[in-house]
Every structure is written in C-alpha cells, then in structure tokens.
Backbone atoms as SQL, in Angstrom:
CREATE TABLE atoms (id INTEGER PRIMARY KEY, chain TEXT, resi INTEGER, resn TEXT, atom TEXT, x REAL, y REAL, z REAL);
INSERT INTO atoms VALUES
  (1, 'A', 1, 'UNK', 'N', 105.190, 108.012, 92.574),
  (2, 'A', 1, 'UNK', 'CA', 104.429, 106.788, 92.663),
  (3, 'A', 1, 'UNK', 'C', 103.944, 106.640, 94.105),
  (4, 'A', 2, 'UNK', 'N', 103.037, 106.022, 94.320),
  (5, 'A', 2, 'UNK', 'CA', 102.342, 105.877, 95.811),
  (6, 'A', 2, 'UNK', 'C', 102.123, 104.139, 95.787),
  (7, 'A', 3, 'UNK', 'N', 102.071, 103.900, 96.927),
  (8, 'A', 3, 'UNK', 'CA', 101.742, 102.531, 97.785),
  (9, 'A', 3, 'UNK', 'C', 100.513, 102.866, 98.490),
  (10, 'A', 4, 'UNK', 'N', 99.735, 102.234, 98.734),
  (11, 'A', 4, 'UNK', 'CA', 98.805, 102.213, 99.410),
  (12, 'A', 4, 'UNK', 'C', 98.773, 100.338, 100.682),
  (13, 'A', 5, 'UNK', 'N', 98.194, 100.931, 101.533),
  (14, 'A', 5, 'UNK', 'CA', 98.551, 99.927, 102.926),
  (15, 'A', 5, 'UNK', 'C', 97.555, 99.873, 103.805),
  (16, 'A', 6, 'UNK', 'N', 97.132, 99.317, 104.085),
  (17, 'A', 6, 'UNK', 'CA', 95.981, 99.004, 105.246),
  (18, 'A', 6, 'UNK', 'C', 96.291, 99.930, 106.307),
  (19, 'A', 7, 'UNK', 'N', 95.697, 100.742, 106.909),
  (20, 'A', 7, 'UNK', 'CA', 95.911, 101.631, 107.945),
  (21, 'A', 7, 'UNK', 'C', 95.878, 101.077, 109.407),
  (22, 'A', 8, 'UNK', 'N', 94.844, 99.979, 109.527),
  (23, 'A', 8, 'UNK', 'CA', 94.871, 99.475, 110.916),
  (24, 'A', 8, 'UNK', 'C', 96.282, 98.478, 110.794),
  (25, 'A', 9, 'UNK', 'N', 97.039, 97.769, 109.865),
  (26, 'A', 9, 'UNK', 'CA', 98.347, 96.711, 110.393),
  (27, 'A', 9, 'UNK', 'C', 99.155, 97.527, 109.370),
  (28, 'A', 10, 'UNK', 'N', 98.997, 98.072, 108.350),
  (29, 'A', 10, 'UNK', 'CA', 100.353, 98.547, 107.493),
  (30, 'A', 10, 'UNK', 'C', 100.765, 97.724, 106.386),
  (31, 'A', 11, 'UNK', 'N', 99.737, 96.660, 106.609),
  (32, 'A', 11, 'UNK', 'CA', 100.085, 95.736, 105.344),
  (33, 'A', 11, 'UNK', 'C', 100.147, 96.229, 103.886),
  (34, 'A', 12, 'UNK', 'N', 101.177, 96.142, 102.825),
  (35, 'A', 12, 'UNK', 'CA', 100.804, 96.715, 101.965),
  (36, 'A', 12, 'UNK', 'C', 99.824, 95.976, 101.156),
  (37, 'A', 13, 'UNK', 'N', 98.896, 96.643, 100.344),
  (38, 'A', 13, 'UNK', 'CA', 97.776, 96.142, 99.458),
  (39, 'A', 13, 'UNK', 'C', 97.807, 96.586, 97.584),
  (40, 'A', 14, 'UNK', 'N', 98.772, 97.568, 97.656),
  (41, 'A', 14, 'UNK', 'CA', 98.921, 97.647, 95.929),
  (42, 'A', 14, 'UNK', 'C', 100.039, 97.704, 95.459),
  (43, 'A', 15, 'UNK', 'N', 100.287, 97.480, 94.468),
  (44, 'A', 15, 'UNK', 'CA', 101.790, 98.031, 93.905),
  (45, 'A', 15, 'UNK', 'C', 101.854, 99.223, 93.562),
  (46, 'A', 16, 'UNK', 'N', 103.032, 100.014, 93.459),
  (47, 'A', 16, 'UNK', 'CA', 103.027, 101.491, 93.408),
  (48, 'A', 16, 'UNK', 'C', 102.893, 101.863, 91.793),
  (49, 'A', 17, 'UNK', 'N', 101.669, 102.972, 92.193),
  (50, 'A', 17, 'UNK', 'CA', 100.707, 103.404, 91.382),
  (51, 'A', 17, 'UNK', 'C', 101.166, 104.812, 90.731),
  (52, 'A', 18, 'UNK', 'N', 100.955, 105.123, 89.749),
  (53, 'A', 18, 'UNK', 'CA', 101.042, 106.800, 89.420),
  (54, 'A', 18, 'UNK', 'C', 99.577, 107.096, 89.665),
  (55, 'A', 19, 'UNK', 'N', 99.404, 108.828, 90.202),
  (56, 'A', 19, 'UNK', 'CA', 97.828, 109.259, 90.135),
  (57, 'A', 19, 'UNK', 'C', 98.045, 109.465, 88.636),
  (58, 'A', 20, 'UNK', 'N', 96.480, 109.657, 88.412),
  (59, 'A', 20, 'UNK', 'CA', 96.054, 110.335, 87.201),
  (60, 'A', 20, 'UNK', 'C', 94.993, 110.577, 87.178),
  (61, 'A', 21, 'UNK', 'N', 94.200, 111.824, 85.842),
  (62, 'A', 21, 'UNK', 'CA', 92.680, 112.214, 86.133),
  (63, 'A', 21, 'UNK', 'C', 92.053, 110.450, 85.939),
  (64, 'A', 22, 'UNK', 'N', 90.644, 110.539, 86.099),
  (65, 'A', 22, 'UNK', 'CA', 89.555, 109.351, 85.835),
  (66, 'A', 22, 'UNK', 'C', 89.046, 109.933, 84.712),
  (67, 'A', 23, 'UNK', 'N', 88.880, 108.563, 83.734),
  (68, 'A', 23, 'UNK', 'CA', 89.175, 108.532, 82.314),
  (69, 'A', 23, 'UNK', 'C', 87.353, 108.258, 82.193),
  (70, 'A', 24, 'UNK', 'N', 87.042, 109.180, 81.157),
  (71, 'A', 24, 'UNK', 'CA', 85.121, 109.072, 81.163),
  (72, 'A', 24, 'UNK', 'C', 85.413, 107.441, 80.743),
  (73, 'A', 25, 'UNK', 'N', 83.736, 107.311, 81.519),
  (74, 'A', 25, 'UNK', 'CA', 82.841, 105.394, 81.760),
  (75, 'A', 25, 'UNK', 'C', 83.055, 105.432, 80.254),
  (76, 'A', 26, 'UNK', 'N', 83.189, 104.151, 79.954),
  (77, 'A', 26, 'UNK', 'CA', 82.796, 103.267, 78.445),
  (78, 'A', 26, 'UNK', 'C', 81.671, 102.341, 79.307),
  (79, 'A', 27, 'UNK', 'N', 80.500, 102.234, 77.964),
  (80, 'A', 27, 'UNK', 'CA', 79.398, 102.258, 78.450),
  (81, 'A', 27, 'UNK', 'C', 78.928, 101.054, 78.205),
  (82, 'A', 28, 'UNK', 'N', 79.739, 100.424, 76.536),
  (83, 'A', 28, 'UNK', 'CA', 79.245, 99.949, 75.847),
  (84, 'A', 28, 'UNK', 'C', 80.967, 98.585, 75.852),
  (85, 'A', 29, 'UNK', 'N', 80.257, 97.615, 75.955),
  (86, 'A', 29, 'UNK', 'CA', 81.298, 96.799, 75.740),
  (87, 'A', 29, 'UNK', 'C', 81.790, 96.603, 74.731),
  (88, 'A', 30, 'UNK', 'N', 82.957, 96.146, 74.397),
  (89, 'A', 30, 'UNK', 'CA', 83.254, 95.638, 73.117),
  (90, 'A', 30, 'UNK', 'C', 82.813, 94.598, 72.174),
  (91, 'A', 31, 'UNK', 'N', 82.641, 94.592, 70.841),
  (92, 'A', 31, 'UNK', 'CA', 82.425, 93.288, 70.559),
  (93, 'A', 31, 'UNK', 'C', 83.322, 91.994, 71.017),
  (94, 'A', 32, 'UNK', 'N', 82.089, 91.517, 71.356),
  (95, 'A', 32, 'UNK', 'CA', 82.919, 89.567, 71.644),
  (96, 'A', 32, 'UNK', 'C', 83.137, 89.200, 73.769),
  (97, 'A', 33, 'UNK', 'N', 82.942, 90.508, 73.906),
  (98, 'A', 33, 'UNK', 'CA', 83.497, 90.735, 75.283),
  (99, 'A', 33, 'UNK', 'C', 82.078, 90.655, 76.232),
  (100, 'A', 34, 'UNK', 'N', 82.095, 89.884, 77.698),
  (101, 'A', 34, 'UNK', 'CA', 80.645, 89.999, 78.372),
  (102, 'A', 34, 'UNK', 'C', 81.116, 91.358, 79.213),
  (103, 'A', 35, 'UNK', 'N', 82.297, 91.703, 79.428),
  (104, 'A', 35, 'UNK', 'CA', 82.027, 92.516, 80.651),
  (105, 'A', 35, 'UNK', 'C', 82.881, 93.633, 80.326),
  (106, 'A', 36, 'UNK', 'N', 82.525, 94.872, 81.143),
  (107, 'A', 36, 'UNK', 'CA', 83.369, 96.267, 80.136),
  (108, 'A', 36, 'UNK', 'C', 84.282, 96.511, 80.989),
  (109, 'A', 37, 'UNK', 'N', 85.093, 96.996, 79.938),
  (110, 'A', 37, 'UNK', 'CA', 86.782, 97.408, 80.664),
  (111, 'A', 37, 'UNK', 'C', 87.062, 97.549, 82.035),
  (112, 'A', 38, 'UNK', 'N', 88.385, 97.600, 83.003),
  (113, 'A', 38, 'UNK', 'CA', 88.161, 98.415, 83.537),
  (114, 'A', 38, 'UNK', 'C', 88.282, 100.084, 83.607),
  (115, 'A', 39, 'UNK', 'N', 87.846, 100.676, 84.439),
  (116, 'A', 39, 'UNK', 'CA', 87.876, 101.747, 84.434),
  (117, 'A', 39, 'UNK', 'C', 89.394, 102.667, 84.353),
  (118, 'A', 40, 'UNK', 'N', 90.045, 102.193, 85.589),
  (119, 'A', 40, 'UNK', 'CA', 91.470, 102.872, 85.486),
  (120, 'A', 40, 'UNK', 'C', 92.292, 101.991, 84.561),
  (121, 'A', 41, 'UNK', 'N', 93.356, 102.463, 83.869),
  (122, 'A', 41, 'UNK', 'CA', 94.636, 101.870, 83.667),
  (123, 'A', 41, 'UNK', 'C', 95.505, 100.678, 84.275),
  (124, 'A', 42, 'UNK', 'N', 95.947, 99.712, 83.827),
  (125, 'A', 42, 'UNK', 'CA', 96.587, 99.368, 84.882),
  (126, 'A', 42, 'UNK', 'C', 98.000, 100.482, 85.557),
  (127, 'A', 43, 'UNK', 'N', 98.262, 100.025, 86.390),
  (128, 'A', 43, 'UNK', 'CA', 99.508, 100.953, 87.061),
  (129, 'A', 43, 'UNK', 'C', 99.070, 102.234, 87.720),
  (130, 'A', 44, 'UNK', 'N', 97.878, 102.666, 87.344),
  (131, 'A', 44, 'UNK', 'CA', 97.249, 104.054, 87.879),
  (132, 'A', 44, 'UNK', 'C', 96.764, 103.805, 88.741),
  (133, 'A', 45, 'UNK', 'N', 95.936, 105.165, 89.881),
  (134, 'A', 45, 'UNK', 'CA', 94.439, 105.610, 90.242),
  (135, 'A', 45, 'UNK', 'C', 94.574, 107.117, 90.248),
  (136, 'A', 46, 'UNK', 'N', 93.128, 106.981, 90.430),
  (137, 'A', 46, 'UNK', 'CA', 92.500, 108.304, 90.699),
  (138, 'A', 46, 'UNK', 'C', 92.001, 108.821, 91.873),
  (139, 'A', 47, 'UNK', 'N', 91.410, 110.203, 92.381),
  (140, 'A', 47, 'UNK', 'CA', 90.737, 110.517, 93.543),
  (141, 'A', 47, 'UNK', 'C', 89.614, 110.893, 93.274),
  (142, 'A', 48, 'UNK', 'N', 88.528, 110.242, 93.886),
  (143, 'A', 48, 'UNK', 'CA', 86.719, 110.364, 92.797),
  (144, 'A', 48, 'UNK', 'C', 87.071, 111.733, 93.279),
  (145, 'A', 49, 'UNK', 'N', 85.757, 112.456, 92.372),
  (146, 'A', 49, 'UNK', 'CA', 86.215, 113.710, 92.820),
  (147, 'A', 49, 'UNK', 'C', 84.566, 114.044, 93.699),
  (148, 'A', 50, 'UNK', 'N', 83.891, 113.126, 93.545),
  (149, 'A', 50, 'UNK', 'CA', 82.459, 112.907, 94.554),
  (150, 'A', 50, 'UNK', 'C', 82.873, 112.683, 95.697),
  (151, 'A', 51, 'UNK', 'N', 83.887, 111.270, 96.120),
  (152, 'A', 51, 'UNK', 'CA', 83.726, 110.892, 97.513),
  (153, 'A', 51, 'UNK', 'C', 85.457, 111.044, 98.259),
  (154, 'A', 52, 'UNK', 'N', 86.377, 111.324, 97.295),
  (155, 'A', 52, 'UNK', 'CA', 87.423, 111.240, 97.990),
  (156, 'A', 52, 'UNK', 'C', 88.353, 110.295, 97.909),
  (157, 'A', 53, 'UNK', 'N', 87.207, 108.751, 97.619),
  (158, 'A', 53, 'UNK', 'CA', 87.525, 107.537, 97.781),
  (159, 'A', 53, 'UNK', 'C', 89.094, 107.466, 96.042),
  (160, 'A', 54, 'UNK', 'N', 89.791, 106.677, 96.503),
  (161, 'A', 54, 'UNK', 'CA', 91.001, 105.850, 95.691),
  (162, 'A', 54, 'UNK', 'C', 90.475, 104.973, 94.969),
  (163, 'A', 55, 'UNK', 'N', 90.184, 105.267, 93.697),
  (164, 'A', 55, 'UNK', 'CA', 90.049, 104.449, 92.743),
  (165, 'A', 55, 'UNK', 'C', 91.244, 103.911, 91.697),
  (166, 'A', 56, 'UNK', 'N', 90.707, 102.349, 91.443),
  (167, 'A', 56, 'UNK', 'CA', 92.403, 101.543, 90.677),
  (168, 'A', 56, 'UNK', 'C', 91.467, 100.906, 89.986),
  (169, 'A', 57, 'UNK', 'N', 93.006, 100.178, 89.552),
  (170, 'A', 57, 'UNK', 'CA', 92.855, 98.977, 88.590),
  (171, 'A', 57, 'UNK', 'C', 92.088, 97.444, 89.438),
  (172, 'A', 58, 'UNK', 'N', 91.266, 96.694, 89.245),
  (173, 'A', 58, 'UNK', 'CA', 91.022, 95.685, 89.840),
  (174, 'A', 58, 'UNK', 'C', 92.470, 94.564, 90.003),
  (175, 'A', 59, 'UNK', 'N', 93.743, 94.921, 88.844),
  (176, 'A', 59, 'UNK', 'CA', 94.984, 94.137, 88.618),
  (177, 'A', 59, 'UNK', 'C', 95.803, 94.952, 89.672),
  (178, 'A', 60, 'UNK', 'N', 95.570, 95.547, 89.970),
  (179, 'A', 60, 'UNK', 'CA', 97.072, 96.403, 91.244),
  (180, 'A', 60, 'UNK', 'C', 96.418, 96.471, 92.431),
  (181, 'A', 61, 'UNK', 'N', 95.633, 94.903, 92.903),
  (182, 'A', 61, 'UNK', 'CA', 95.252, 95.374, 94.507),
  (183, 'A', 61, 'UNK', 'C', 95.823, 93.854, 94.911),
  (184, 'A', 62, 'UNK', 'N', 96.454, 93.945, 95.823),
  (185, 'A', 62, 'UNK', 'CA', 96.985, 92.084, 96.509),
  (186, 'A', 62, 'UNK', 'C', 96.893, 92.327, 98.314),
  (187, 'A', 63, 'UNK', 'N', 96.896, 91.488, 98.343),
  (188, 'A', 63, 'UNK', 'CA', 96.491, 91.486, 100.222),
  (189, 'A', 63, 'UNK', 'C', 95.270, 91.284, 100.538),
  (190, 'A', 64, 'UNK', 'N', 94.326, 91.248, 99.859),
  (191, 'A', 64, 'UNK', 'CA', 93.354, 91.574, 100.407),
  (192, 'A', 64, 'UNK', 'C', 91.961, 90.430, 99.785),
  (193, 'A', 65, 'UNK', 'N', 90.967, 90.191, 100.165),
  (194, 'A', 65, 'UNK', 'CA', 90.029, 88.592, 99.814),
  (195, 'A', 65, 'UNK', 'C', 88.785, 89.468, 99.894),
  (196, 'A', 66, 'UNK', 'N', 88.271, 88.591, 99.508),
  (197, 'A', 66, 'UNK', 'CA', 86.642, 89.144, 99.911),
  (198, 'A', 66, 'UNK', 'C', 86.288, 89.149, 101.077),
  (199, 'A', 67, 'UNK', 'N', 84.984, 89.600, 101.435),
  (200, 'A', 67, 'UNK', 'CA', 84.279, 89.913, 102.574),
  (201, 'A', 67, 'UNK', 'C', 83.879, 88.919, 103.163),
  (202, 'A', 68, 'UNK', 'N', 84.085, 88.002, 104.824),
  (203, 'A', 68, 'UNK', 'CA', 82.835, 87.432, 105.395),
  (204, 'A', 68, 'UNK', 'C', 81.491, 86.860, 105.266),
  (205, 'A', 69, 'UNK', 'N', 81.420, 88.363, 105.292),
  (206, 'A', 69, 'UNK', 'CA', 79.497, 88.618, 105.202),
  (207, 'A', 69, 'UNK', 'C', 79.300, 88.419, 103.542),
  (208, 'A', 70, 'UNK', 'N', 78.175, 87.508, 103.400),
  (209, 'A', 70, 'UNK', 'CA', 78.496, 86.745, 101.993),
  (210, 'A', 70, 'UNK', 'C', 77.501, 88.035, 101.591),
  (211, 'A', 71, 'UNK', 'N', 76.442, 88.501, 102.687),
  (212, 'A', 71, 'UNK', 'CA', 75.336, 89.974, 102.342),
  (213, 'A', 71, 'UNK', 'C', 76.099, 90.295, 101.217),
  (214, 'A', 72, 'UNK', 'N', 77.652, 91.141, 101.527),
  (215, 'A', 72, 'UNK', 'CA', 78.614, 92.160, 101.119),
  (216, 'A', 72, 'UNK', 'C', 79.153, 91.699, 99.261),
  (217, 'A', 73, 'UNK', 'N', 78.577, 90.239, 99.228),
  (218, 'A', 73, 'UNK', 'CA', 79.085, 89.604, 97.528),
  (219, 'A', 73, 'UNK', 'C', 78.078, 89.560, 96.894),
  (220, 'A', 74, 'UNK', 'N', 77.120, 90.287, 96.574),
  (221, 'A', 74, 'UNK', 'CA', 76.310, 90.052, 95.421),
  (222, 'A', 74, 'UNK', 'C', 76.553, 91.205, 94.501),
  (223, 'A', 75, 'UNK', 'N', 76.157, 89.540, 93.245),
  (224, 'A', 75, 'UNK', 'CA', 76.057, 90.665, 92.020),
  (225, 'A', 75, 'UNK', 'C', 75.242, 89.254, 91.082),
  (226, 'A', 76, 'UNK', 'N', 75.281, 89.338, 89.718),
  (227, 'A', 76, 'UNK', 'CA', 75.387, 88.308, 89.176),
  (228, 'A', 76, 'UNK', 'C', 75.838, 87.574, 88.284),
  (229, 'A', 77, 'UNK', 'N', 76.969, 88.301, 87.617),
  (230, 'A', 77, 'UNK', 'CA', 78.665, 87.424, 86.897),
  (231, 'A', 77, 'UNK', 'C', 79.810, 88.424, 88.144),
  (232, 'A', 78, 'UNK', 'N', 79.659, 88.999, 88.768),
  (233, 'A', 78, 'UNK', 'CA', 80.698, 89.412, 89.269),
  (234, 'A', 78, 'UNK', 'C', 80.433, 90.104, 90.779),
  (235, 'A', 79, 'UNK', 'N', 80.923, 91.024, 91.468),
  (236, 'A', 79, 'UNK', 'CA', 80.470, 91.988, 92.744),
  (237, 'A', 79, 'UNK', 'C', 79.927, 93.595, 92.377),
  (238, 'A', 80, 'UNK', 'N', 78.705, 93.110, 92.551),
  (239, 'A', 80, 'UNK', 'CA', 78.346, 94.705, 92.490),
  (240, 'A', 80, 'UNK', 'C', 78.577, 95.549, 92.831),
  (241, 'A', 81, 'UNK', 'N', 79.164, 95.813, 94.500),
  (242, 'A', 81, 'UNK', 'CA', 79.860, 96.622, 94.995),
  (243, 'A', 81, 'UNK', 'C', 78.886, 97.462, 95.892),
  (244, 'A', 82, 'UNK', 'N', 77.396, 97.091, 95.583),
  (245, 'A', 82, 'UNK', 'CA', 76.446, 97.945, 95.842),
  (246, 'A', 82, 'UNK', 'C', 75.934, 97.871, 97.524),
  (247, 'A', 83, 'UNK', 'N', 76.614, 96.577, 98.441),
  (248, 'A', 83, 'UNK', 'CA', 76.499, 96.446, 99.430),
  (249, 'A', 83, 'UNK', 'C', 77.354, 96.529, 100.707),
  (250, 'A', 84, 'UNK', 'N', 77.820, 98.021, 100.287),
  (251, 'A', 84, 'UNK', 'CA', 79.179, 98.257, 101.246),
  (252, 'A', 84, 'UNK', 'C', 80.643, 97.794, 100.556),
  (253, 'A', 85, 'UNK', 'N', 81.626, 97.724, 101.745),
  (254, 'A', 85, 'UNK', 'CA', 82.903, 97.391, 101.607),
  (255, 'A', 85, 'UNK', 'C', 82.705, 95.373, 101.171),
  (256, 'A', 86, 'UNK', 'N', 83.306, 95.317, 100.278),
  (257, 'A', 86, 'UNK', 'CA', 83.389, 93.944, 99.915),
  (258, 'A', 86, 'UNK', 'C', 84.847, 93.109, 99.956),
  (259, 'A', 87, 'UNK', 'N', 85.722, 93.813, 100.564),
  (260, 'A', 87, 'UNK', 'CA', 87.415, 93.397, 100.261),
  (261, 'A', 87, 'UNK', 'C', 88.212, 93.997, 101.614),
  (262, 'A', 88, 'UNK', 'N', 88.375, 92.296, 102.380),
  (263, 'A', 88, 'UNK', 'CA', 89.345, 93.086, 103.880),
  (264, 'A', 88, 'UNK', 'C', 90.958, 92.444, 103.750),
  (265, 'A', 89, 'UNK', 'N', 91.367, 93.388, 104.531),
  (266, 'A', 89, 'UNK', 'CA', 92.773, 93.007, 103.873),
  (267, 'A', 89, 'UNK', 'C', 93.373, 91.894, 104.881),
  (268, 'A', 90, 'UNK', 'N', 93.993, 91.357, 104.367),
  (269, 'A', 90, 'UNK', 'CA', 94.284, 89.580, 104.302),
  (270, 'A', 90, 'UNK', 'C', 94.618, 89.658, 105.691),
  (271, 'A', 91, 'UNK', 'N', 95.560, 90.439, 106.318),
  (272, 'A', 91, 'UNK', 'CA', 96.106, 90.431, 106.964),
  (273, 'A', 91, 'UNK', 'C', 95.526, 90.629, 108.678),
  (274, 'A', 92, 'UNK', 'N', 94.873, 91.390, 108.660),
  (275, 'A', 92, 'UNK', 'CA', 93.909, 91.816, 110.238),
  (276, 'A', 92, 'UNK', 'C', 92.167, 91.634, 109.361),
  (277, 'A', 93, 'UNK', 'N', 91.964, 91.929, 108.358),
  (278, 'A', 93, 'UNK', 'CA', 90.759, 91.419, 108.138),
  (279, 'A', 93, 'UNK', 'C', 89.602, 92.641, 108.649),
  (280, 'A', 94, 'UNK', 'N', 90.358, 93.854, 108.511),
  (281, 'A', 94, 'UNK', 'CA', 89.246, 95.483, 108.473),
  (282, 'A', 94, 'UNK', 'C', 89.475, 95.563, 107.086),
  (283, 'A', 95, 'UNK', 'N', 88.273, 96.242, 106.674),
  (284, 'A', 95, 'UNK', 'CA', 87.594, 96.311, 105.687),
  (285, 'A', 95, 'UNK', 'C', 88.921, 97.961, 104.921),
  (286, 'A', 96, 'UNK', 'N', 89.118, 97.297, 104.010),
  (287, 'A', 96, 'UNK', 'CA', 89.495, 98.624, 102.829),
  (288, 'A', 96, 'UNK', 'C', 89.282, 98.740, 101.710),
  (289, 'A', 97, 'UNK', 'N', 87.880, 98.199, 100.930),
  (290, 'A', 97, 'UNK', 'CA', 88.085, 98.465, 99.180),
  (291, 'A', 97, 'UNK', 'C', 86.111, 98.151, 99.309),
  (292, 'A', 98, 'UNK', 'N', 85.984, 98.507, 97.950),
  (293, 'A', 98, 'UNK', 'CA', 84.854, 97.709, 97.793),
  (294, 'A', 98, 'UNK', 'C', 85.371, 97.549, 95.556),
  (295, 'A', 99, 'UNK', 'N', 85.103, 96.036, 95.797),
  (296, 'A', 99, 'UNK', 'CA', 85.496, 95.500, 94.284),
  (297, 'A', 99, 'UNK', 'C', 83.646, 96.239, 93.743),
  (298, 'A', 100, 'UNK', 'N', 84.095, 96.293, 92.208),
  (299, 'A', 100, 'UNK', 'CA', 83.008, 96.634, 91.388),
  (300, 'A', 100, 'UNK', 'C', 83.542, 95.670, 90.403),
  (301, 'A', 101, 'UNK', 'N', 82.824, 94.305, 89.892),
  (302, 'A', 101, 'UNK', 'CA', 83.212, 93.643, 88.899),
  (303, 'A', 101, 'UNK', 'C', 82.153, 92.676, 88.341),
  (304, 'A', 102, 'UNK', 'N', 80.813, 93.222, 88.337),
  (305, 'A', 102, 'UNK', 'CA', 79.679, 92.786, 88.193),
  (306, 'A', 102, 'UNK', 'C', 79.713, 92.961, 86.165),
  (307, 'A', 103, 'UNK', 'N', 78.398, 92.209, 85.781),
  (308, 'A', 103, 'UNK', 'CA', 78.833, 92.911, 84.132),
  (309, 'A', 103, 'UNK', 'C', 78.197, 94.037, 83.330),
  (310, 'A', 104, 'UNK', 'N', 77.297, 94.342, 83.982),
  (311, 'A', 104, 'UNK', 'CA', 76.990, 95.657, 84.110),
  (312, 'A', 104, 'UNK', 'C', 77.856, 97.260, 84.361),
  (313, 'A', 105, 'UNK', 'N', 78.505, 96.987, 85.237),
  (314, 'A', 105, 'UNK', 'CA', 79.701, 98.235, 85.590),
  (315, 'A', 105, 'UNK', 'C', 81.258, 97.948, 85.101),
  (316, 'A', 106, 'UNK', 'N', 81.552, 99.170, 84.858),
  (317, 'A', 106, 'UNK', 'CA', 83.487, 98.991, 84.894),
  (318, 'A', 106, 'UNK', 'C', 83.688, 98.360, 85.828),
  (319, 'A', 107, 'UNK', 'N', 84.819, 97.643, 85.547),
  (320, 'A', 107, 'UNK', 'CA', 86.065, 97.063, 86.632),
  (321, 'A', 107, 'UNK', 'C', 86.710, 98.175, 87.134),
  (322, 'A', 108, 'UNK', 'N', 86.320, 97.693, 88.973),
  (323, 'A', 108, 'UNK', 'CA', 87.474, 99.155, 89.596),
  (324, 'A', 108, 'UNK', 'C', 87.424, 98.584, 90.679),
  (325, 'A', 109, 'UNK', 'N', 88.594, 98.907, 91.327),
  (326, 'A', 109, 'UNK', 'CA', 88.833, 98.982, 93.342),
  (327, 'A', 109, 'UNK', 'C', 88.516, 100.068, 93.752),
  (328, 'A', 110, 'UNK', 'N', 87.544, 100.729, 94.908),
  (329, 'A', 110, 'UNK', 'CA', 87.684, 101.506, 95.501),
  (330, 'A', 110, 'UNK', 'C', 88.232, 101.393, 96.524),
  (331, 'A', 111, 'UNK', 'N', 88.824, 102.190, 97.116),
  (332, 'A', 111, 'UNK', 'CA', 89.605, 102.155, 98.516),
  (333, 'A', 111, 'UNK', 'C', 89.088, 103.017, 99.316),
  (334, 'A', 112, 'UNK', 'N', 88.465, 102.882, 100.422),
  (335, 'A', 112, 'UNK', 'CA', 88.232, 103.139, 101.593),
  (336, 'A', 112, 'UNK', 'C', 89.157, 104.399, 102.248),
  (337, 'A', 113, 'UNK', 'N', 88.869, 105.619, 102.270),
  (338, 'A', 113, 'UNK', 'CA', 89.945, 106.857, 102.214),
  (339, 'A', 113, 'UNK', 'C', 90.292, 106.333, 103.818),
  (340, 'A', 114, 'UNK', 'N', 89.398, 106.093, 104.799),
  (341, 'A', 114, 'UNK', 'CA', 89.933, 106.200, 106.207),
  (342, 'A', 114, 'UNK', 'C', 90.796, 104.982, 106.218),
  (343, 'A', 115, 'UNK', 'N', 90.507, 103.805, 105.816),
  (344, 'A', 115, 'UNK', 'CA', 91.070, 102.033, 105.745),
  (345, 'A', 115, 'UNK', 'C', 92.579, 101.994, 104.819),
  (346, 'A', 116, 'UNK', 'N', 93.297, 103.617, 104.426),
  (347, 'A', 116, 'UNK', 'CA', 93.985, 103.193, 103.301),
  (348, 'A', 116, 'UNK', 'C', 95.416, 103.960, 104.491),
  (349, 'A', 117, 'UNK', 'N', 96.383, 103.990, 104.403),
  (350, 'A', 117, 'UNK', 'CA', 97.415, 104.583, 104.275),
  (351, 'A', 117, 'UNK', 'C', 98.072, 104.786, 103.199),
  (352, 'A', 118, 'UNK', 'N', 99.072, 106.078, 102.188),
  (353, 'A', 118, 'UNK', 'CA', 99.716, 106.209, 101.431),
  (354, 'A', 118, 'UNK', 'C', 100.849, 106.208, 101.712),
  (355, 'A', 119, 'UNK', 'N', 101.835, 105.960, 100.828),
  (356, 'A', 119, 'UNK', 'CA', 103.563, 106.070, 100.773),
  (357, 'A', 119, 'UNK', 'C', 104.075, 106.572, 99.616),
  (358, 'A', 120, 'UNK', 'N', 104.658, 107.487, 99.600),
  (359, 'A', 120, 'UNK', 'CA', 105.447, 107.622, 98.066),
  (360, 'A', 120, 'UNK', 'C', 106.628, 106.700, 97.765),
  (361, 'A', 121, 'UNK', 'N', 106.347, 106.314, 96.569),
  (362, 'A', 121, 'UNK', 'CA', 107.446, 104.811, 96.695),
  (363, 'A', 121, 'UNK', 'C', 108.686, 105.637, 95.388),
  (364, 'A', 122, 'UNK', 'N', 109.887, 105.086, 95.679),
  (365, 'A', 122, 'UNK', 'CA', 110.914, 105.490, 94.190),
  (366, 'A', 122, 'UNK', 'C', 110.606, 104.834, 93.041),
  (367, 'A', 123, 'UNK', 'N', 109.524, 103.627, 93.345),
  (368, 'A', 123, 'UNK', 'CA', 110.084, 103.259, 91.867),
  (369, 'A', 123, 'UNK', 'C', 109.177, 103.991, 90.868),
  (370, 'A', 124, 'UNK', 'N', 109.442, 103.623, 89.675),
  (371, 'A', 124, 'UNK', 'CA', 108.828, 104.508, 88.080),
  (372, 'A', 124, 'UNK', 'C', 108.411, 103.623, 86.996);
C-alpha cells in the first residue's frame, strides 16, 4: 500500500492506496446518473502511462482545497481540470493534484509526480 504526501511540508494527502492497471474510460453514463463514474476504484491508483502523473479516486484525496486562482476552477457542473493544477495542499498551499470532476469527464485526482512524495504504508 502507498501514502502519498505533499513533497514541499510532508503533509499527508491520501489514504493508503493499492497500485493497479487504469481501468478503460466509460464513456457513457448510466441511466438516471448526470455525471460518469469515477475512473479509479476507490482504495486504488494508477501511473498514466502518458505522463507519469498518479492517478486516484476523487474519495481518497484529504488535505488538500482548491486553487486560489479562481482562472484554475472552471468547468460547468464540476472542474475541468483543463486549466492546470486545481488542488493545493491545505497545509503550505503548493500546488499537487489537478481534480477532473466536470460532467463531461470521469472523476479522477491527478497528482502532480514532482508535488507528491510516496510511502509504503502496512496497512491492507
């Protein structure tokens, strides 16, 4: 299992995660539902295999608020994600995630590969 932590203070920001592969996009929402799944599992992430970046559950990220720069929050039911890092961690307030929770896209956290520190944690 891994922890993940803000690299500039050490704060932790997720609960400990198992990796796993990234599960193909659902494209199509469900009936009854405005916005589509998220992408990972809860309890998981993944490593894109494009950017490197730590992808999760939007439910296993804490520490951390939205962005300042209001630029960094658009979408229009949710954050598009499409304007940089959107999520600094609570604690020193450098940037580590960008939320995707617009209704157009999966629900996901990305994490910022340089903004993240890992830990292998015991629990299961």
């Amino acid at each position: 299992m891994t922890v993940f932590s803000c690299s500039a203070c050490q704060q932790r920001i997720t609960l400990a995660l198992r990796e796993s592969p990234i599960p193909p996009p659902v494209t199509e929402e469900a009936p009854g539902l405005r916005f589509l799944p998220p992408l990972m599992p809860h309890g998981s992430y993944a490593v894109s295999p494009h950017t490197g970046a730590f992808v999760l559950n939007p439910d296993d990220i804490s520490g951390v608020s939205r962005h300042p720069d209001r630029g960094r929050l658009n979408g229009c039911c949710g954050l598009d994600g499409l304007d940089g890092p959107n999520l600094v961690c609570d604690a020193c307030g450098a940037e580590v995630a960008t939320q995707q929770s617009d209704c157009w896209s999966q629900q996901l956290i990305t994490l910022i590969p340089d903004a993240v520190t890992t830990a292998v944690s015991s629990s299961s």
